[in-house]
C-alpha positions as CSV (number, residue, x, y, z in Angstrom):
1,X,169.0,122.7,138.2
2,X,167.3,120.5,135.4
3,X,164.9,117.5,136.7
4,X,164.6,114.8,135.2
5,X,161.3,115.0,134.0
6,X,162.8,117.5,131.5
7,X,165.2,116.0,130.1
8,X,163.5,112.7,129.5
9,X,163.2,111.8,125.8
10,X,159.4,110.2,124.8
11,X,158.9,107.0,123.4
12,X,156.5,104.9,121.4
13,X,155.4,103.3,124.3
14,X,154.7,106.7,126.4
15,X,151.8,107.6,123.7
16,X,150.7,104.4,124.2
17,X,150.3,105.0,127.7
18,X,149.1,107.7,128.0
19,X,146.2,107.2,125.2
20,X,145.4,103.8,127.6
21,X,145.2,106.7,130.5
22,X,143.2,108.8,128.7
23,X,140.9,105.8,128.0
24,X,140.8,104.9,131.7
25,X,139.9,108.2,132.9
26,X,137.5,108.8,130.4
27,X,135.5,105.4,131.4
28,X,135.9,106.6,135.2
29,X,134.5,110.4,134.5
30,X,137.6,111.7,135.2
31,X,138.4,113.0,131.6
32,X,137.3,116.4,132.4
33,X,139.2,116.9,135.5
34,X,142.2,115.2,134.5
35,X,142.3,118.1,131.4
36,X,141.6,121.3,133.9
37,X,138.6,122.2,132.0
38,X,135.7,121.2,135.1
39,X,135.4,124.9,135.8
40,X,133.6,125.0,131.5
41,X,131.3,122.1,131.8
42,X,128.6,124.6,132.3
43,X,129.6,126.2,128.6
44,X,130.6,122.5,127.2
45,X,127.2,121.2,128.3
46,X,125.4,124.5,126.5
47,X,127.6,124.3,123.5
48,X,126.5,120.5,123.2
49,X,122.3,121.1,123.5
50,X,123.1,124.0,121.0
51,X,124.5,121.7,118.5
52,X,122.0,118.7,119.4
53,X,119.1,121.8,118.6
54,X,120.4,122.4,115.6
55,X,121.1,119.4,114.1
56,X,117.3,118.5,115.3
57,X,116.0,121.8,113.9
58,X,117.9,120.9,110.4
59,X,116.2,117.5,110.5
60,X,112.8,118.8,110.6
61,X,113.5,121.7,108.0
62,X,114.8,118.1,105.9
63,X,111.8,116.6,106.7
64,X,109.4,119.7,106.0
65,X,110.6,120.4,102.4
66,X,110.8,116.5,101.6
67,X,106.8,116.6,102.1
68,X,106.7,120.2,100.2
69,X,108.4,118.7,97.5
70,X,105.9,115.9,97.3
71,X,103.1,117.9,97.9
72,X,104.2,120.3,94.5
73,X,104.4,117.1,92.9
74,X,100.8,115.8,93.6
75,X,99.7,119.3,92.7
76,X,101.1,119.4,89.5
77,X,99.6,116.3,88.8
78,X,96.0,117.3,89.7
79,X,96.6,120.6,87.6
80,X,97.5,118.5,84.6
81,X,94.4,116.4,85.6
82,X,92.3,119.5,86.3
83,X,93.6,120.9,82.5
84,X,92.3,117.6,80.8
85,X,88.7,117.3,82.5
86,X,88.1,121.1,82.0
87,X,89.3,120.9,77.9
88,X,86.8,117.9,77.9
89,X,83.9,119.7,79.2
90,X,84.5,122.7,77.3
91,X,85.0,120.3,73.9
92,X,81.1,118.9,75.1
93,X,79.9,122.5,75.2
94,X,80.9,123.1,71.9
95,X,79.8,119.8,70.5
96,X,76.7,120.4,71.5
97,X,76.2,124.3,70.9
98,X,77.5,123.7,66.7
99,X,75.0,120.8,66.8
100,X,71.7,122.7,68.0
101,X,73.2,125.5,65.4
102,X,73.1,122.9,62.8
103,X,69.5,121.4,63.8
104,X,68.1,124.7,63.6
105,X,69.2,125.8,60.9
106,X,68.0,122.4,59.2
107,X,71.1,120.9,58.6
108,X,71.2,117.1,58.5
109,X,74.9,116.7,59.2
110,X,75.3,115.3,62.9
111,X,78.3,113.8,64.6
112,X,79.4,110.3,63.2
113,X,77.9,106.9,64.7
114,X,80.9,105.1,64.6
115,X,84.5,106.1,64.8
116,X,86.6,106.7,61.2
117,X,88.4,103.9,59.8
118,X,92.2,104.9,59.3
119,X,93.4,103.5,55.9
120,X,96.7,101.7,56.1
């Protein structure tokens, strides 16, 4: 004996229905148990906090290497910085040290009073 559930023939209309059902049941909690799966929430609630964790967990690694990434930025600045100022005290000490050479060993040449004039 066939019923006649099986040999109905869907339609347009039944998918229709039955998405409008789904949509009903889903806004009344009954999604779930309407599907057979209520004896898996337990795993379906884990599997969800798993994935919220590590989405969270790859946020903060985003975050982290955003302010590493500045952070080898500003240091490359103040080594660039830190190159200059220590060229310019070393370019004193020498200033200084050919210039007490030069003094004592009764030299009149010093360093210039004014800057040179460039010729154009």
């Amino acid at each position: 004996m066939s019923s006649d559930n099986e040999n109905r023939k869907w339609n347009i209309a039944d998918i229709g229905r039955a998405l409008i059902n789904s949509v009903v049941a889903i806004f009344k909690g009954q999604f779930i148990l309407r599907l057979g799966v209520d004896k898996y929430f337990p795993q379906v609630v884990w599997t969800f906090i798993l994935f919220a964790l590590i989405i969270l967990f790859g946020l903060g690694v985003d975050v982290t290497l955003g302010k590493v990434e500045k952070n080898n930025k500003e240091i490359h600045e103040l080594e660039i910085l830190y190159t200059q100022k220590r060229y310019e005290l070393i370019t004193l000490t020498r200033r200084s040290t050919v210039e007490e050479n030069l003094s004592k060993s009764g030299s009149k040449v010093s360093e210039p009073l004014s800057k040179p004039e460039t010729v154009k």
